[in-house]
N, C-alpha and C positions, 0 to 999 in steps of 0.2 A: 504493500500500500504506500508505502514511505511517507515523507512528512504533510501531506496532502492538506489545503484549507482546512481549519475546524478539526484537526488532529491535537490528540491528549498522550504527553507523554506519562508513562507510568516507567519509576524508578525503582527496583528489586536489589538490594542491599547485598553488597558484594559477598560479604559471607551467606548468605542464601543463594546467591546464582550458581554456585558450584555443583549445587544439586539438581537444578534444572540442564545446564547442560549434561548432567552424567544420564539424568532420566529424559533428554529431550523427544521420545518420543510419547513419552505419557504427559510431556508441556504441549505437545500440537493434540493429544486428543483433548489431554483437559481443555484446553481452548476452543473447541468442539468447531462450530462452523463460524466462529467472528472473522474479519479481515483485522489481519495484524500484521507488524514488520517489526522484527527485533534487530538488535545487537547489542555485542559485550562492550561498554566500554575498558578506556584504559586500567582504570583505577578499581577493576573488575566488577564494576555494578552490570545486572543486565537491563538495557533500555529495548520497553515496548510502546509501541504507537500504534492506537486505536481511534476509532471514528469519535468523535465527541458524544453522536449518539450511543456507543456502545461500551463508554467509560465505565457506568455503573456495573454492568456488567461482566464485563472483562476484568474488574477489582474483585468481581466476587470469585468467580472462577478462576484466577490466581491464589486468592485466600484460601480457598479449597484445597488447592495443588500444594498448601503450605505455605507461601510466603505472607512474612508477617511486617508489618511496618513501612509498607509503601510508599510512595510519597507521588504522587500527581501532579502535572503542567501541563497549561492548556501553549498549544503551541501558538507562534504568531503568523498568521497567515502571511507569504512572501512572495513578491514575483520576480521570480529570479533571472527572467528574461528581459526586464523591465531595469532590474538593479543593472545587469549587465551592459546593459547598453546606457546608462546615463554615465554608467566611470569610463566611456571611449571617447575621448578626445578626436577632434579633428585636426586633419594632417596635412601642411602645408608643403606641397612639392613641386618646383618649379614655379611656374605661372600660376599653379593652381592649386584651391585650397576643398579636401575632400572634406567632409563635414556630414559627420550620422545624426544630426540634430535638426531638427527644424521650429521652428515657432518659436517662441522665447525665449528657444535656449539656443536660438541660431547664430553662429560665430558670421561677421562684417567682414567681407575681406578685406586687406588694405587695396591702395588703387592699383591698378594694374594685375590685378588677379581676380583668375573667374573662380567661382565658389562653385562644389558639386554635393550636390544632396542626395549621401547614400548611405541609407538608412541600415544599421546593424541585424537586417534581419534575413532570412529564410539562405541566405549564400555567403560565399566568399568577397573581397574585394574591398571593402571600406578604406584601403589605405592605409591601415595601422600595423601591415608588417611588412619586414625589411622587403622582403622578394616585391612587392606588389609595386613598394618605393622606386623600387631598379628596376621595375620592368616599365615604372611611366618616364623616369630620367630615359631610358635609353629609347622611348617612344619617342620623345620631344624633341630629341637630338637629330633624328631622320629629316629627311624634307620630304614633309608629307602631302603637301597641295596637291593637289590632283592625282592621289597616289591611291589606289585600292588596297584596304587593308583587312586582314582575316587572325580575328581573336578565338583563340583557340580555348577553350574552358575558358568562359567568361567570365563566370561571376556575377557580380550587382553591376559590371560590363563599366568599369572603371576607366578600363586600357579602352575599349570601345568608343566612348564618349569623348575622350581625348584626342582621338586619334581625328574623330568627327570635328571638335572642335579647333586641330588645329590646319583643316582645312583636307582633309581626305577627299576624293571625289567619292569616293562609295567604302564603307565599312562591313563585315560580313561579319557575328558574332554568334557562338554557339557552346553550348555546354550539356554533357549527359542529365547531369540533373535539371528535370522540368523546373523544378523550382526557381533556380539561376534562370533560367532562359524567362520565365514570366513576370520575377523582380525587377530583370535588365529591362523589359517594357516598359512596365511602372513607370522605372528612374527617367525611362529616355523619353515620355512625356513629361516627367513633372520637370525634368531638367531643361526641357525643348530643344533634345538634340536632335539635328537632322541627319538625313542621308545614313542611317544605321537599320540593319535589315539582320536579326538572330533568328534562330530557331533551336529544338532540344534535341538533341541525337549525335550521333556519331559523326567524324570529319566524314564517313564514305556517305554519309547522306545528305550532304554540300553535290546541289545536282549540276551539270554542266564540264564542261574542258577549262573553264577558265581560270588565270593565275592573276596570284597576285604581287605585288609590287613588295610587302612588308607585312609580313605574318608575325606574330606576337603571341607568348606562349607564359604566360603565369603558373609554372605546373612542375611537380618536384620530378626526379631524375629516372624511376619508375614509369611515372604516367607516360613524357613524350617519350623517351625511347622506344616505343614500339611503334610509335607516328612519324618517328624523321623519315622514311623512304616517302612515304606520302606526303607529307609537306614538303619537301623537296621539292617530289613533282607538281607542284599547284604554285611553286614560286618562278612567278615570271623571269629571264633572261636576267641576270645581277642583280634579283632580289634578294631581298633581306630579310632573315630569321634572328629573333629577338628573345632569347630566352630567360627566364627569371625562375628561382625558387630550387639553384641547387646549389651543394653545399662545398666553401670551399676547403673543409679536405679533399672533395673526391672532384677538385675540379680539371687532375690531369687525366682520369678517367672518363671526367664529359668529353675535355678537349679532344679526347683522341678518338671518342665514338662521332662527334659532327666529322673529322677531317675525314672518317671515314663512311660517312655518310652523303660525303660529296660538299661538305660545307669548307672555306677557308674563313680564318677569324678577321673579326675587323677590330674591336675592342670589348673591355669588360671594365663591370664594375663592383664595388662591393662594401657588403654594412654588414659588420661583425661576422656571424659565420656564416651568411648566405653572398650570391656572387649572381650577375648578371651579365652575359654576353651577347653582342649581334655577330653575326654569320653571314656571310656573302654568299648562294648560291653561283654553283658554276652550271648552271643549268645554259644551253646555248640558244 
């Protein structure tokens, strides 16, 4: 059940829980059919959590079982989804400043930079880690005007809307999780960004022969390694592969799978133990 709204901790006295664990299966019959979730704490008490409606209850039926001197706490209803997303900070990176906040609690950018509203929830991307950071610094860097570009695991489509805003002629963004692919919507209305076209599924379900200019890849050393032959092929004549989210211990291990993947290096970047690289296709 775990700590759910409206849950009642009941506390069993360390010298008493010894015995329930040694007889724990005569503690789940005595507990007959209530919903319950235990565990031992450190200081050997054992803690159980019951409905609120099923407190009085579950106290008697423990007293049965023996335990003597109880003690009771109503728990404090939490949203932990709610807490976690108000301690994330918004993240100023190049021109631009990502921001999971909106309404009152929405960060001003200074001049010259455009503010992106993406909210901490159902995917990846908000900007608050190192990979994500290097994979927009090495976005920015590109010349991207009139460039066709293809975001590979999206996200809340960070790299996407960047890549839109800093002047792409056409963006292509996708991610196996439906979720990612229908948050990146959301965003890219309420952000008003143009010319960005995702869907959810696999790179083989990218319909068409056509390549593109700068593919961009937020994704740890697992994931793309099984997609460089294929992104290869969908990278137009000295296009450019942009990777983020592998680690640099193992970064003479990546180097040496792109060289052999038909990739030469162009440059790399890096924030404490993650590292970010673009890749020159020698595609003809």
């Amino acid at each position: 059940m775990g700590n759910s709204a409206g849950a009642v901790r009941i506390e069993i006295p360390a010298a008493q829980a010894a015995s329930f664990d040694e007889n724990e299966r005569d503690f789940f019959e005595g507990m007959g059919g209530l919903r319950f979730s235990s565990t031992a704490a450190a200081d050997g008490r054992l803690l159980v959590w019951v409905d609120s409606a099923d407190a009085t209850e579950a106290l008697a039926r423990l007293e049965a079982l023996g335990a003597r001197h109880l003690s009771t706490f109503k728990e404090i209803p939490r949203d932990w989804v709610a807490e976690s997303a108000a301690l994330r900070r918004c993240v100023l990176v190049e021109r631009y400043l990502l921001d999971p906040h909106d309404d009152d609690r929405a960060t001003v950018p200074p001049p010259g930079v455009r503010r992106l509203y993406l909210p901490a929830v159902r995917a990846f991307g908000t900007g608050s880690h190192e990979s994500t950071r290097l994979a927009l610094r090495l976005l920015i860097s590109e010349k991207l005007p009139g460039a066709r570009v293809l975001d590979v695991g999206c996200g809340t489509g960070a790299l996407a809307f960047v890549a839109a805003l800093e002047g792409a002629r056409h963006v292509v963004a996708f991610d196996l999780d439906p979720d990612a692919a229908f948050a990146m919507r959301e965003q890219a209305r309420a952000n008003g960004i143009p010319r960005v076209s995702t869907f959810a599924g696999p790179l083989d379900a990218l319909l068409g022969s056509g390549r593109f200019d700068v593919i961009v890849a937020n994704m740890i050393h697992e994931e793309i390694a099984p997609l460089l032959p294929a992104l290869h092929a969908r990278l137009a004549p000295g296009g450019r592969l942009l990777c983020s989210g592998q680690l640099v211990e193992r970064r003479g291990e990546w180097e040496e799978l792109l060289r052999r993947s038909g990739f030469h290096s162009v440059r790399s970047l890096t924030e404490n133990e993650w590292f970010g690289s673009a890749w020159i296709s020698s595609n003809g």
